[in-house]
N, C-alpha and C positions, 0 to 999 in steps of 0.2 A: 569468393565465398563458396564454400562445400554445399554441395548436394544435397537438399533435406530428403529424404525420403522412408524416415521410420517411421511410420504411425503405429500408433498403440492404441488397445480397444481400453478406452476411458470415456466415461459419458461427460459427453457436451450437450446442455442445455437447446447452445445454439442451432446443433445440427451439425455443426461442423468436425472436421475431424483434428486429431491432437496427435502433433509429430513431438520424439525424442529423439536427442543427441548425447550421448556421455559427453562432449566438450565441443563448443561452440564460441565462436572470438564475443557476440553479442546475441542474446536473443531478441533484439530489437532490431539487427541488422538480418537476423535471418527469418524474420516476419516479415520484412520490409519485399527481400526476396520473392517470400510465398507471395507476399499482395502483388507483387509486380508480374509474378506468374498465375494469376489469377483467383489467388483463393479464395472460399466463399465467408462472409460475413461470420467471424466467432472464431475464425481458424487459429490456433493455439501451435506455439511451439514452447518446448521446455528443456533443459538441459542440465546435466548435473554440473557441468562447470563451466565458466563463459572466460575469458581471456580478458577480455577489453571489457566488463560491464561500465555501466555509467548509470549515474544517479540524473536528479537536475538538477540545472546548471553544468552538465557535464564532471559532475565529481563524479569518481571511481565509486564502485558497487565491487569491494573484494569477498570473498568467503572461500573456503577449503571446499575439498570434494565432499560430496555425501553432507555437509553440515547446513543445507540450506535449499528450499527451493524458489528456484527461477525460471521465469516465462515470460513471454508476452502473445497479448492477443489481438488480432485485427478486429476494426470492425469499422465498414462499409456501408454507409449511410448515401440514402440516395440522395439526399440535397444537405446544405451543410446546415442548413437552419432545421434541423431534424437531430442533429448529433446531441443526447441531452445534457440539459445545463448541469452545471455541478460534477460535471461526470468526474473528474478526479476523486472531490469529496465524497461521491456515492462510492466509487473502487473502495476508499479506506473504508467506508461504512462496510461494505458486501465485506470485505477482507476482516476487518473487526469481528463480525458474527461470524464467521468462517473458522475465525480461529476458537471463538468460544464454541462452537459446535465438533472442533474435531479435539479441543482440551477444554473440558465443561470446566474444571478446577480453576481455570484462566477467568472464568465469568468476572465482571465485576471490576476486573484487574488491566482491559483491553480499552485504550484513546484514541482519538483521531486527529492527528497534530493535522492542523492547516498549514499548506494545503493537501500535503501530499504523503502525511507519513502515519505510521499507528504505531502507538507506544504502549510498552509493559511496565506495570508499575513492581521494581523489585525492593525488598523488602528492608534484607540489610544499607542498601544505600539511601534507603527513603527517598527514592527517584522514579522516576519515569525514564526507560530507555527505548532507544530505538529499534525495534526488529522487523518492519518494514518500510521499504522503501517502493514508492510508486512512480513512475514515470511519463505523463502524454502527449505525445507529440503526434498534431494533427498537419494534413496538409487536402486544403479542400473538404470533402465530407468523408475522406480518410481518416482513419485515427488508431493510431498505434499504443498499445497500451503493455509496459514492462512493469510487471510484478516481483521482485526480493522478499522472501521471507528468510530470516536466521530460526532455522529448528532448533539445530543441538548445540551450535557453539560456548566451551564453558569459557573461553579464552582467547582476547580479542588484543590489537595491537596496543600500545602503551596511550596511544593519541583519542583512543576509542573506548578505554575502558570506565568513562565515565556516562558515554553516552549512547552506548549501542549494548543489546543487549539480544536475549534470543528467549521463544517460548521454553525449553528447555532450561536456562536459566533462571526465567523468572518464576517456574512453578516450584525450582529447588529452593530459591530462595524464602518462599510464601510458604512449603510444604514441604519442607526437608526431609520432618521427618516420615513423610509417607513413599509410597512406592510408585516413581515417577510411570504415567501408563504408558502401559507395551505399544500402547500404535504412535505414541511420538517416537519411539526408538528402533521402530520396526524398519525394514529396509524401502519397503512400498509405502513410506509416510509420505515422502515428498509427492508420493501420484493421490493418494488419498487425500491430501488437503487441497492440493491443487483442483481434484474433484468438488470439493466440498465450496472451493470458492469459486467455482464456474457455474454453479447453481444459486450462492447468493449473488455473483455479479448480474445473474440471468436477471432474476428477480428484481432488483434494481434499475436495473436500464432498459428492460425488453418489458416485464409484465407487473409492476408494481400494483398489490392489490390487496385489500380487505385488512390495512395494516396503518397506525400514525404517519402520517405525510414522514417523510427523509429526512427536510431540516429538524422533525422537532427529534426522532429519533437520533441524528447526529449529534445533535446539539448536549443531548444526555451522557454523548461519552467525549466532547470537545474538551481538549486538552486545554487546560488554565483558563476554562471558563470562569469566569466568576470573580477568574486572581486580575492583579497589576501585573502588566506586561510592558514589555519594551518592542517596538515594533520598526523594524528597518523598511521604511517606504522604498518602491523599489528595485535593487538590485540587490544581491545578498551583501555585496560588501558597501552598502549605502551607511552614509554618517547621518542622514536626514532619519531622526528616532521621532517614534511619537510614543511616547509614556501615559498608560491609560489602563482602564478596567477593560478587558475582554469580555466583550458583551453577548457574542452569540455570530450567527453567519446569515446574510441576508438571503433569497430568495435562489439569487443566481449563484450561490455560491462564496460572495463575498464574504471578508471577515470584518465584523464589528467590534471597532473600540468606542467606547469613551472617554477620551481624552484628558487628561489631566487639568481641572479646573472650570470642565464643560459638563452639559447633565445631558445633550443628545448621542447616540453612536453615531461613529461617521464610518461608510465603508471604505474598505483598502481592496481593490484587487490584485495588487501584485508586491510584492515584498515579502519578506521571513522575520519570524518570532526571533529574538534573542532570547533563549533558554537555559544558556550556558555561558 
């Protein structure tokens, strides 16, 4: 592993500081580095291209240079019953308002796929697609946290083009004909949003205050709430389905269905939506 050593003046809530790299094999592998060399609670690295990314479950996280931003951040909890609950689900929320604050025209238009993803609703496809991806992987009251956002990609591989998508694309699709804003296309987009979502992540996990509890405000933007869903208990490539209404996320985090034929939710902690 290369050397991190660029910091860049960009405001962290945490206090900590925010290294770049033009190209790095992972930014989860080069967080891992910093934690191991001691970095403080909130330390942030980002990059404009990563080599090896990876989703969870270990899928690839591909994107071009310049069309996307990617990071991840440490965060250092003294005991592990201290690390907060839901934190996955909080990330997408903090990243949700993030993106509506740094593209208002998006309002409205921004979900939160349990557990780990936030989707844009585009227009011509009358779909939901994916433009970011979250990743957390803890060890003890360590917790490593990779963030993916697709900016400007119009054109995605053949395997993807019904399911991933980018803020850039979905505001052409919703608002064609207006003029897409200058600070998605600006070159300091990628540090400016990533800004913008180190102060809702702050807010969410560090000082939550004077504002609707998290689940209820999650809950308003939770992808197929309300629909019939097919639910893989689980492993992603699990055959064990439960068919049911998506009923909301319980306390910790969990997701609620209703069952097919039953009138209580029952929680799921681990498995994925079949959406496609």
């Amino acid at each position: 592993m290369e050397q991190i050593s660029k910091k860049i003046a960009l405001a962290n809530p945490f206090g900590a500081p925010v290294y770049h790299e033009e190209r790095l094999s992972s930014t989860m592998d080069a967080v891992r580095l910093l934690a191991r060399d001691g970095a403080a609670h909130g330390t942030v690295i980002c990059a404009d291209f990563q080599d090896s990314g990876r989703g969870r479950l270990g899928r690839p996280w591909k994107t071009q240079k310049g069309e996307a931003l990617m990071f991840s951040i440490f965060l250092n909890y003294p005991d592990f019953s201290l690390i907060p609950g839901a934190l996955t689900l909080k990330t997408g929320l903090a990243v949700s308002l993030a993106i509506e604050d740094f593209v208002p025209a998006l309002s409205g238009l921004v979900q939160v796929k349990w557990p780990n993803d936030v989707m844009l609703h585009h227009k011509k496809s009358q779909a939901a697609k994916k433009a970011v991806g979250i990743l957390a992987e803890a060890e003890d009251a360590k917790v490593y946290l990779g963030i993916g956002v697709n900016l400007v990609q119009r054109h995605f591989p053949q395997d993807l083009r019904d399911k991933a998508g980018s803020l850039l694309s979905a505001f052409e699709e919703h608002l064609g004909g207006f003029e897409v804003p200058p600070a998605l296309l600006a070159a300091d987009a990628p540090q400016r949003l990533l800004e913008m979502i180190l102060f809702r992540l702050y807010g969410e996990l560090e000082e939550p205050q004077g504002q609707l509890p998290w689940k209820t405000r999650l809950e308003e933007r939770l992808y197929k709430r309300g629909e019939r869903v097919s639910f893989a208990i689980g492993k992603a490539d699990s055959t064990d389905l439960v068919h049911g209404l998506l009923a909301g996320v319980g306390e910790g985090g969990e997701l609620l269905i209703i069952p097919q034929g039953e009138t209580e939710p029952r929680p799921f902690i681990t498995g994925e939506l079949r959406v496609y």
